[in-house]
VEXDREN-2710 file (C-alpha; in Angstrom, 1 decimal):
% VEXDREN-2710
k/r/px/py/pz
1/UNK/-28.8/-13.3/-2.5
2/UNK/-26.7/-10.3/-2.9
3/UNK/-23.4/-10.8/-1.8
4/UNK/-22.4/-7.1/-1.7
5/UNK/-21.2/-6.2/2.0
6/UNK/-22.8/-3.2/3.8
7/UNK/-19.9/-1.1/5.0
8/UNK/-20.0/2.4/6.5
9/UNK/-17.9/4.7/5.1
10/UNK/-15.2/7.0/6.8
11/UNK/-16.2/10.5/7.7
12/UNK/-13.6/13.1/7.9
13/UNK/-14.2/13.3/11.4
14/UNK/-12.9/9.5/11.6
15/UNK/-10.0/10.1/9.0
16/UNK/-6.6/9.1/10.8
17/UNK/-5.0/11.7/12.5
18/UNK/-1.6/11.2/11.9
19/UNK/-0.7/13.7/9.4
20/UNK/2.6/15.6/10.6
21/UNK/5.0/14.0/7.5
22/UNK/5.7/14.7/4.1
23/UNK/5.1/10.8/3.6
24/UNK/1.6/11.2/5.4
25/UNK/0.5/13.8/2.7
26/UNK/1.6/11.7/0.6
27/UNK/-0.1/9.2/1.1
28/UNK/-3.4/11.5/1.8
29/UNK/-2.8/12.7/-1.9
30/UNK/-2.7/9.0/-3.0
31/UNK/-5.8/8.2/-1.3
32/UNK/-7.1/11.0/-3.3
33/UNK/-5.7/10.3/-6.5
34/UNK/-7.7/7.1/-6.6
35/UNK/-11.2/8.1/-5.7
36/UNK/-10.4/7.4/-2.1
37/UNK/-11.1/9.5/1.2
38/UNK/-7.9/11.4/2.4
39/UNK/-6.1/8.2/4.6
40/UNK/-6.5/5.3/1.9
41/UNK/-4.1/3.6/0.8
42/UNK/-3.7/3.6/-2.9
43/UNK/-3.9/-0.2/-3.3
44/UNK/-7.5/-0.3/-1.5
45/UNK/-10.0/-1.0/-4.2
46/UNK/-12.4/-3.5/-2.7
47/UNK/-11.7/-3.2/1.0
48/UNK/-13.0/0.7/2.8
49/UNK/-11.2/0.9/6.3
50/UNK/-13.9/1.2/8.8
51/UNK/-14.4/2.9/12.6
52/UNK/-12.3/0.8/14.5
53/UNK/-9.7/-0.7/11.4
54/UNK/-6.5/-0.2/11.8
55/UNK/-4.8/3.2/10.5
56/UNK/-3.4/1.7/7.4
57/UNK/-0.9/4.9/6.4
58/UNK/0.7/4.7/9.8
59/UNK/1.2/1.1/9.7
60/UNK/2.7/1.3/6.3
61/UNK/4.9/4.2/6.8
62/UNK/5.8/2.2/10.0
63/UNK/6.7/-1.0/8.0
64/UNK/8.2/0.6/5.5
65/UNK/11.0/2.2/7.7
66/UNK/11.2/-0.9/9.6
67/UNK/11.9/-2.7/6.2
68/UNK/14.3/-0.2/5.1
69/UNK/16.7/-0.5/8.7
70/UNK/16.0/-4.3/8.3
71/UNK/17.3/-4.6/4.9
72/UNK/20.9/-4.3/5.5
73/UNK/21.0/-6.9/8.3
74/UNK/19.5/-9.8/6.6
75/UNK/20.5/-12.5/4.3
76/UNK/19.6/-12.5/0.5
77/UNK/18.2/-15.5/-0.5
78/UNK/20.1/-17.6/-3.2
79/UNK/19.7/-16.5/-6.6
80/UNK/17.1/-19.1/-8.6
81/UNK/20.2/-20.8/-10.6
82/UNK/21.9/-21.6/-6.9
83/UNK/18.5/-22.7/-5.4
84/UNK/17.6/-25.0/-8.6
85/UNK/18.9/-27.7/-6.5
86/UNK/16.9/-27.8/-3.9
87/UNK/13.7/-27.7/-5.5
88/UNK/14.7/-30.5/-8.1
89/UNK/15.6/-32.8/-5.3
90/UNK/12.4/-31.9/-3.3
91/UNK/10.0/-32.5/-6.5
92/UNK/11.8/-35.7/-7.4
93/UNK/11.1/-36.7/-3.8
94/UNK/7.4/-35.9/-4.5
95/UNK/7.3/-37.5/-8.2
96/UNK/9.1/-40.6/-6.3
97/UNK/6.7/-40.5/-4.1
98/UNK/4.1/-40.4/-6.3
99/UNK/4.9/-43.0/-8.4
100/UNK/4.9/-45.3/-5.5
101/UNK/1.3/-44.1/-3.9
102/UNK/-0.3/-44.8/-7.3
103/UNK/1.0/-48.2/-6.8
104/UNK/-0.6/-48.7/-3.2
105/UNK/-4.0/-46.6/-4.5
106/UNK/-4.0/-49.4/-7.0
107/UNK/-3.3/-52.1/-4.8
108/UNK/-6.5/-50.6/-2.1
109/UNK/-3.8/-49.2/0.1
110/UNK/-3.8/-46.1/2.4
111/UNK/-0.7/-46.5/3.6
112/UNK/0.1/-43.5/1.1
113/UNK/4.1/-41.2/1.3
114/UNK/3.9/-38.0/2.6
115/UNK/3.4/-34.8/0.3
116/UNK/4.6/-32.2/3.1
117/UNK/4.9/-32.8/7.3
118/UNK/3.4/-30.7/9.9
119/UNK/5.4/-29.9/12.5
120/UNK/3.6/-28.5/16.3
121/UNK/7.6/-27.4/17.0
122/UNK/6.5/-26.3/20.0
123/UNK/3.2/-25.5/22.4
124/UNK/4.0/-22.3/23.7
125/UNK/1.9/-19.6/22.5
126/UNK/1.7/-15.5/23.5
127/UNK/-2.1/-15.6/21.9
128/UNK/-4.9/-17.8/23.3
129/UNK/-7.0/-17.7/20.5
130/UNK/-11.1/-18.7/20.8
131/UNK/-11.6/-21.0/18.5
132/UNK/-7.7/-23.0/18.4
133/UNK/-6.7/-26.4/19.9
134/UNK/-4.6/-28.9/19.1
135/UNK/-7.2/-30.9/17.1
136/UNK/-8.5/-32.4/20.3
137/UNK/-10.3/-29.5/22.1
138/UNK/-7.2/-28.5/24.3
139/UNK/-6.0/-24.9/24.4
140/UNK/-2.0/-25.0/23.4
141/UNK/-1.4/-22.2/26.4
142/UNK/-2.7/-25.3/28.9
143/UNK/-1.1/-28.1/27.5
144/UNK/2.3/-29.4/28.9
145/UNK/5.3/-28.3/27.4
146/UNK/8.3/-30.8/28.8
147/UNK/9.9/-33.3/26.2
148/UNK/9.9/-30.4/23.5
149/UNK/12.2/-31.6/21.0
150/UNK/15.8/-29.2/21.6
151/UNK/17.8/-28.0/18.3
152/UNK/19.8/-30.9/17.8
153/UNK/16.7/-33.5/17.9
154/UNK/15.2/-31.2/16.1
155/UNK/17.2/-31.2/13.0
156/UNK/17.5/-35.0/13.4
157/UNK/13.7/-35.1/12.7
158/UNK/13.9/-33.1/9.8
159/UNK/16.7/-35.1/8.9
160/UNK/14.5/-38.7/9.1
161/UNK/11.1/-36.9/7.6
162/UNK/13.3/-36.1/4.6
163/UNK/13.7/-39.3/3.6
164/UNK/10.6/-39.6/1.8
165/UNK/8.9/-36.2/2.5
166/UNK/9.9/-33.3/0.1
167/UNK/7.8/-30.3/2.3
168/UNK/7.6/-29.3/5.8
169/UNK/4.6/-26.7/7.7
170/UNK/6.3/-25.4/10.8
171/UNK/3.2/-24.8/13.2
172/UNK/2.9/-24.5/16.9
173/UNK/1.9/-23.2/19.1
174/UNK/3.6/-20.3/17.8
175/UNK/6.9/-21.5/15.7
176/UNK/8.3/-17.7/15.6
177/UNK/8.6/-17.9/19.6
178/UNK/11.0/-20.4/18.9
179/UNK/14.6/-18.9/19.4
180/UNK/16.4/-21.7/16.8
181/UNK/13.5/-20.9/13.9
182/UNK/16.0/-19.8/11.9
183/UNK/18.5/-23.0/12.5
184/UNK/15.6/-24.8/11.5
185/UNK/14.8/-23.3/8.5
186/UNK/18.5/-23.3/7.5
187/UNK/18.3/-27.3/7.8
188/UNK/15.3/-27.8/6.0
189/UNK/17.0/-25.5/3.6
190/UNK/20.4/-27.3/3.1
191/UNK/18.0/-30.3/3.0
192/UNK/16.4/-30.0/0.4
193/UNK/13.0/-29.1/1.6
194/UNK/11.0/-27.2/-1.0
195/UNK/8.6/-25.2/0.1
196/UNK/9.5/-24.4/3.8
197/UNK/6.2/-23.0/5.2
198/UNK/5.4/-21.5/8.6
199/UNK/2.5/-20.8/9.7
200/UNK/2.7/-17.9/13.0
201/UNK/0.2/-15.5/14.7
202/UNK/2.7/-12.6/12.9
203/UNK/2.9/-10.5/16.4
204/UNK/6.8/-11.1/16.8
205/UNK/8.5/-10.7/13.3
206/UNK/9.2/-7.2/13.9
207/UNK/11.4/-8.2/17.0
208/UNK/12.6/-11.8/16.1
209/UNK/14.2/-10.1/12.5
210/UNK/16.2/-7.0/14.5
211/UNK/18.3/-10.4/15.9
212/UNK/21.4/-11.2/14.0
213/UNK/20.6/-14.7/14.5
214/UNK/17.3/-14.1/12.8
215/UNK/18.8/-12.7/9.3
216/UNK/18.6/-15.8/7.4
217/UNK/15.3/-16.6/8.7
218/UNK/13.1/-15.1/5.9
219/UNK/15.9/-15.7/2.8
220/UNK/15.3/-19.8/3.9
221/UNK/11.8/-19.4/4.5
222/UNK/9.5/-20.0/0.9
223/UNK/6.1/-19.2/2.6
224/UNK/4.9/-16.9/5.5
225/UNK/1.2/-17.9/6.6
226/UNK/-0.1/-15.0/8.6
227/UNK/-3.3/-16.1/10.5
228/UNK/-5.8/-13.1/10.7
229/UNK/-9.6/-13.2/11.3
230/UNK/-10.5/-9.8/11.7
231/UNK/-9.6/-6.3/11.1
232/UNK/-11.1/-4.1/14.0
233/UNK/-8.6/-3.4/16.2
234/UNK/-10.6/-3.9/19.2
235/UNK/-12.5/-7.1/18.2
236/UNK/-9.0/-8.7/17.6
237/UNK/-6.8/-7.8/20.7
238/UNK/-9.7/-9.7/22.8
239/UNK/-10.0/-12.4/20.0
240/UNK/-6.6/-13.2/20.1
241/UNK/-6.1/-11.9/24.0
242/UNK/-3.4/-10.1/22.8
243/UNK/-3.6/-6.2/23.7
244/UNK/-0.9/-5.2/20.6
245/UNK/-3.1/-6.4/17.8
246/UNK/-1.4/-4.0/15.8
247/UNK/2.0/-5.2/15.4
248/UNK/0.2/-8.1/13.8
249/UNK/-1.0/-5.9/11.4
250/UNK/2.0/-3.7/11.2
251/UNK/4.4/-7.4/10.2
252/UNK/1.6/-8.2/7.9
253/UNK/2.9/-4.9/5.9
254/UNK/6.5/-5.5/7.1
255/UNK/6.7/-8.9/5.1
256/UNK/4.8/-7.7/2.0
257/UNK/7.7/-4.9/1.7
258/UNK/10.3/-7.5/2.0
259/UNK/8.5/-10.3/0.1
260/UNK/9.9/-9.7/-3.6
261/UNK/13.5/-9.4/-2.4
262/UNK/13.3/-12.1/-0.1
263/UNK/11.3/-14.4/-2.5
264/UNK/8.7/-15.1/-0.1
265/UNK/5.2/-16.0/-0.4
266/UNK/2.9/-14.0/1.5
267/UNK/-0.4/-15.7/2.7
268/UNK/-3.4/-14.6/4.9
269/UNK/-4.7/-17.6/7.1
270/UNK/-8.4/-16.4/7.8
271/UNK/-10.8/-18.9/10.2
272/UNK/-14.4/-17.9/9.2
273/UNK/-16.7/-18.1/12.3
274/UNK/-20.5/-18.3/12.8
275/UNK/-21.6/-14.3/12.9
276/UNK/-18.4/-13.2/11.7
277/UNK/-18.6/-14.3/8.1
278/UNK/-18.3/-10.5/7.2
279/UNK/-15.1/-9.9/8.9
280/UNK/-13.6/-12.9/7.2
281/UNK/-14.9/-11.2/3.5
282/UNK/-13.0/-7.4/4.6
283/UNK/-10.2/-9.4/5.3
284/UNK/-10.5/-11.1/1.9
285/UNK/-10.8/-8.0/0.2
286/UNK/-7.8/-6.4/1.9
287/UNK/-5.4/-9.3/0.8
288/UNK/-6.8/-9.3/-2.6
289/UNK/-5.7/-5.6/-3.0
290/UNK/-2.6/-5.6/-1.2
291/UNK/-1.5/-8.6/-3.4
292/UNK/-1.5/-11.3/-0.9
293/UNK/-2.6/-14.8/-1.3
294/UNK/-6.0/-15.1/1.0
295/UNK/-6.6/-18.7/2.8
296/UNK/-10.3/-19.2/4.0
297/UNK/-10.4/-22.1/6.7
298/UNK/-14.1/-22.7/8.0
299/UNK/-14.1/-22.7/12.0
300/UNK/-14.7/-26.2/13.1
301/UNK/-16.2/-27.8/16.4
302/UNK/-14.0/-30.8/17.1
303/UNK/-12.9/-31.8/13.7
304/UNK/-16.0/-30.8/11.9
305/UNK/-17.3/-28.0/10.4
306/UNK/-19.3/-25.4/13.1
307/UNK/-23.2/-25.6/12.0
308/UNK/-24.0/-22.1/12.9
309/UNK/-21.5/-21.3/10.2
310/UNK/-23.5/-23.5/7.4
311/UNK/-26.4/-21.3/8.8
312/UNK/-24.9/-18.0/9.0
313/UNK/-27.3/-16.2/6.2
314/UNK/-24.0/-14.3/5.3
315/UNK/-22.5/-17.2/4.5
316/UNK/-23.3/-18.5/0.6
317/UNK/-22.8/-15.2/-0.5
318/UNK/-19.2/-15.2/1.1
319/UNK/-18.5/-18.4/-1.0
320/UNK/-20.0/-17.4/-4.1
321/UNK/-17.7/-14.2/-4.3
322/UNK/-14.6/-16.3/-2.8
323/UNK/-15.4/-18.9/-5.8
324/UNK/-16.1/-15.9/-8.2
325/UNK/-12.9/-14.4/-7.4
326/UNK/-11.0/-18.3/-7.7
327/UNK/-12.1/-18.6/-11.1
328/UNK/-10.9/-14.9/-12.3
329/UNK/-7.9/-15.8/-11.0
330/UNK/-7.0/-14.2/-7.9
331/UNK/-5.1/-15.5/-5.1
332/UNK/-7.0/-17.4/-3.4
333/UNK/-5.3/-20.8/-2.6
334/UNK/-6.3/-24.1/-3.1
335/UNK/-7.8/-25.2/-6.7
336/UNK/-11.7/-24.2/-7.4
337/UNK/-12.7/-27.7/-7.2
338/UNK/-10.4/-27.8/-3.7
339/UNK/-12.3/-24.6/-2.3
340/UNK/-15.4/-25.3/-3.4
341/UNK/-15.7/-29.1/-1.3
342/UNK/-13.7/-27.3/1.7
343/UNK/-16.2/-24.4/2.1
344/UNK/-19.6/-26.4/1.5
345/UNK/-18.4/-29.7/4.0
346/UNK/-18.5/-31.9/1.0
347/UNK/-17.4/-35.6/1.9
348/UNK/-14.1/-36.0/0.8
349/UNK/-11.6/-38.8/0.0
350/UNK/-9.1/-38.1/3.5
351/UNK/-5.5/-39.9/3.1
352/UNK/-4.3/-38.4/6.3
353/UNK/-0.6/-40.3/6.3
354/UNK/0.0/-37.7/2.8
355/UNK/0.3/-34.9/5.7
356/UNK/1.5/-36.8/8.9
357/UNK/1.4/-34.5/12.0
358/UNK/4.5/-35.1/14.2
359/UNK/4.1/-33.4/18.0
360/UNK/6.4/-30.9/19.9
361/UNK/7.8/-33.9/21.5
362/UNK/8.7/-36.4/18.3
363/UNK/5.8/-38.1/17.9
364/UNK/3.9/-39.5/15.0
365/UNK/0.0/-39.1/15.4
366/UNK/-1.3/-42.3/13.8
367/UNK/-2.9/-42.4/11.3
368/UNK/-5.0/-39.1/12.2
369/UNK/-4.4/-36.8/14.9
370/UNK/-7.7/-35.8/15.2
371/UNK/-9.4/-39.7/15.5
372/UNK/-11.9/-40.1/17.5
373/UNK/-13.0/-43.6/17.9
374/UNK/-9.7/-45.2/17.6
375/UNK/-6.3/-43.8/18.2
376/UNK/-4.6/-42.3/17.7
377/UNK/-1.0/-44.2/18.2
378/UNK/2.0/-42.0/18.9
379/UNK/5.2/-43.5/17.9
380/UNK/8.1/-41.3/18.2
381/UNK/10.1/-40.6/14.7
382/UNK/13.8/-40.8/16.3
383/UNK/13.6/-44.0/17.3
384/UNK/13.2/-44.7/13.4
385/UNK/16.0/-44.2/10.3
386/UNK/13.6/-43.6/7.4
387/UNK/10.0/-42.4/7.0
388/UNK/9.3/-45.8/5.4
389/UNK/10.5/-48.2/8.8
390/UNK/8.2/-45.6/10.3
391/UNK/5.1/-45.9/8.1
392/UNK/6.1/-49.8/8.0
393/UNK/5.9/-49.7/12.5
394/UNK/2.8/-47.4/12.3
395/UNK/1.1/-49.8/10.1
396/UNK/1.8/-53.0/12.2
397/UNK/0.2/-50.5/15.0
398/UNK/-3.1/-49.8/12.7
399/UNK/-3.3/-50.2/9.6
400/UNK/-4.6/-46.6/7.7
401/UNK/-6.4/-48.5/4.7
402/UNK/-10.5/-47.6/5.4
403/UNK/-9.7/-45.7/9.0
404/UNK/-11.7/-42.9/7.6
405/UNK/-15.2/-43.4/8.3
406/UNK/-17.6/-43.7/10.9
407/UNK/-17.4/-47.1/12.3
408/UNK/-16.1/-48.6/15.6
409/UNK/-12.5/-49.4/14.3
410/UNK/-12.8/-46.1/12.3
411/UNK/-11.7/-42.7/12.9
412/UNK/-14.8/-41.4/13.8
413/UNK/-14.6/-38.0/12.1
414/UNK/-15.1/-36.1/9.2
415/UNK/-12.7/-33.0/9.4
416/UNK/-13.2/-29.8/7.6
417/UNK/-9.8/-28.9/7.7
418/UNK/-8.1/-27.3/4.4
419/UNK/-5.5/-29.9/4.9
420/UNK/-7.8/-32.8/4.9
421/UNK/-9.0/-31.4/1.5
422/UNK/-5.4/-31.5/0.2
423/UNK/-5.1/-34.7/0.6
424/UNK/-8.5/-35.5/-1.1
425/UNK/-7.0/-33.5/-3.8
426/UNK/-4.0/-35.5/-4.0
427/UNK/-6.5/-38.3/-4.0
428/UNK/-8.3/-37.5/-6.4
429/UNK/-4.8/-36.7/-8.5
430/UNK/-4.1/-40.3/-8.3
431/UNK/-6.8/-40.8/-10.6
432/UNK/-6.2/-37.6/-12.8
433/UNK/-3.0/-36.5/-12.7
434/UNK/-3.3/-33.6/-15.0
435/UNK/-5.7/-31.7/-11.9
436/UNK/-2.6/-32.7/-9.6
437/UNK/0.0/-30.7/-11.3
438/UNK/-2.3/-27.8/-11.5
439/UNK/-3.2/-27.4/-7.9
440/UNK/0.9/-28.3/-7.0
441/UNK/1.6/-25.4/-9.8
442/UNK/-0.8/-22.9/-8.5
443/UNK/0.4/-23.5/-5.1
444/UNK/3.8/-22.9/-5.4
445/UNK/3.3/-19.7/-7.9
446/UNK/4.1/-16.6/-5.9
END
């Protein structure tokens, strides 16, 4: 199959027209410079902007005076020497841990410590995306939002998920909509939580950062996931049913200025959907040549994997160049072997309690948030001093040792989720440590 996409080039009738500034030109004679038409930007190599793409020299001229009046306001990070702590304590957490799941893998249990938390901080939401729920088919803008956790209870969770969990994934609904994000992040900081992910929509940055209670936010913060599906401008304000689709864009830029100074890993969180396969591969090749870490997440129905997509005729060829460029070497997260089983639905080992997801509210989903013949319990983590009274009262609840599966006291699923595939990583690391280190290496390399 040839896996080259068909794109239509610019004509100079649909060059940007923005081109009053000396830093336009300049970025006109760039574009030319590299082969490029007048408008490129000199980094493009695989991607070709496209009728309808965003206007890429704007936006970056745009982010890059943002970044510059930005700069002065917000916290440096701590230099690697002062931030050496931290990390050592959160990787002895994970070696600690470690050691003690390859004593229950050996032993048949399930019942495995957690590798990193996921935390829904909250359910509000200023996007209403087509193909996100909460794991259970239930739009986050419909959902309840009273009993969200407050600051205080908060940091008292992070406080009790630390002790046994070295890594937390702030989620939402969207966590940068959250006016104490940055109190947060400082806790899991002075906690000893390495890396501090968050995972947001990317529309706010711009605004939340101009706060002064914001200017630590990014210097605590190790990894910035940025979900984005699509680059037509139009296609993604009624994706997203959001009508400034560029300012997504536009923060997408603003963080890659401010990534090397800040120390921040820059990823693109891309859902591939049925008919769309070739939006998700422009994406790809624009984070490949703007540097940036690319995340391919196959669009489920329910937990598992859509089967229009497994149909889609684009589709093999989008994995065979995602694998190609894997094994060169470029960012694409997740191990070869990892990608490989997430993009094709291969059955997996799943060891949900390595990731536990904890709810705006407290609670502990258990075993599996996303069961769907039995369960899921949820027990709510402040009642609880430790993460291992709070495995130990899950357990008694239901025990996690052969929930996956398909039986009637099973969960019922089979989830196609990149996170389920981490922890059939991890699995699979219990048995060969060596591929363990590697995919926890490659992970945390920026």
């Amino acid at each position: 199959m040839n896996t080259e996409i068909q794109r239509m080039p610019l004509t100079k009738a649909q060059w940007p027209k923005d081109k009053g500034t000396d830093a336009a030109r300049m970025d006109d004679q760039a574009g030319q410079d590299e082969g490029g038409p007048p408008g490129a930007l000199p980094e493009f190599r695989r991607y070709h902007p496209r009728p309808g793409d965003p206007d890429w020299p704007r936006l970056a001229r745009e982010a890059r005076e943002l970044a510059a009046r930005l700069r002065p306001k917000l916290e440096p990070p701590r230099s690697l020497v002062a931030d050496w702590p931290r990390r050592a304590r959160s990787q002895a957490t994970a070696l600690r841990n470690y050691a003690e799941n390859l004593l229950r893998h050996r032993a048949g249990r399930h019942d495995l410590l957690p590798l990193y938390f996921i935390w829904t901080t909250h359910r509000t939401c200023n996007f209403r995306c087509e193909y996100c729920d909460d794991h259970r088919g239930r739009k986050y803008p419909d959902l309840p939002k009273e009993g969200t956790l407050g600051t205080t209870d908060g940091m008292r969770l992070l406080e009790i998920m630390r002790t046994r969990t070295p890594s937390v994934y702030f989620a939402g609904g969207e966590p940068t909509l959250r006016s104490d994000l940055p109190a947060l992040t400082r806790r899991a900081r002075d906690l000893a939580y390495y890396p501090i992910t968050i995972n947001t929509n990317g529309s706010v940055i711009h605004r939340q950062l101009e706060r002064p209670e914001w200017r630590t936010w990014l210097a605590d913060t190790d990894i910035v996931v940025v979900s984005l599906d699509r680059l037509n401008l139009e296609s993604s304000a009624a994706l997203w049913s959001h009508d400034r689709p560029e300012d997504v864009y536009r923060n997408l830029l603003l963080v890659r200025e401010l990534a090397d100074e800040q120390r921040v890993k820059l990823m693109v969180n891309t859902v591939i959907q049925p008919g769309q396969v070739k939006e998700a591969w422009t994406v790809m090749d624009l984070a490949g040549d703007l540097g940036i870490t690319f995340c391919p997440v196959p669009m489920n129905v329910g937990p598992r994997i859509h089967p229009d997509l497994l149909a889609d005729p684009d589709y093999p060829g989008f994995v065979s160049d995602l694998l190609g460029r894997r094994r060169a070497g470029e960012k694409i997260v997740g191990s070869l072997r990892m990608n490989e089983r997430l993009l094709r639905a291969a059955p997996k080992t799943c060891r949900n309690t390595l990731k536990p997801h904890i709810d705006f509210d407290g609670s502990l989903f258990w075993p599996c948030k996303s069961a769907q013949n039995l369960g899921p319990e949820r027990i709510r983590v402040l009642d609880y001093p430790s993460v291992e009274a709070l495995y130990s009262a899950a357990k008694a609840r239901i025990d996690p040792t052969g929930f996956h599966g398909q039986g009637p006291r099973q969960c019922g699923a089979e989830c196609n989720w990149a996170q389920n595939y981490t922890t059939d990583s991890y699995a699979h690391g219990l048995e060969h440590p060596a591929h363990l280190l590697g995919e926890v290496v490659a992970f945390l390399r920026r």
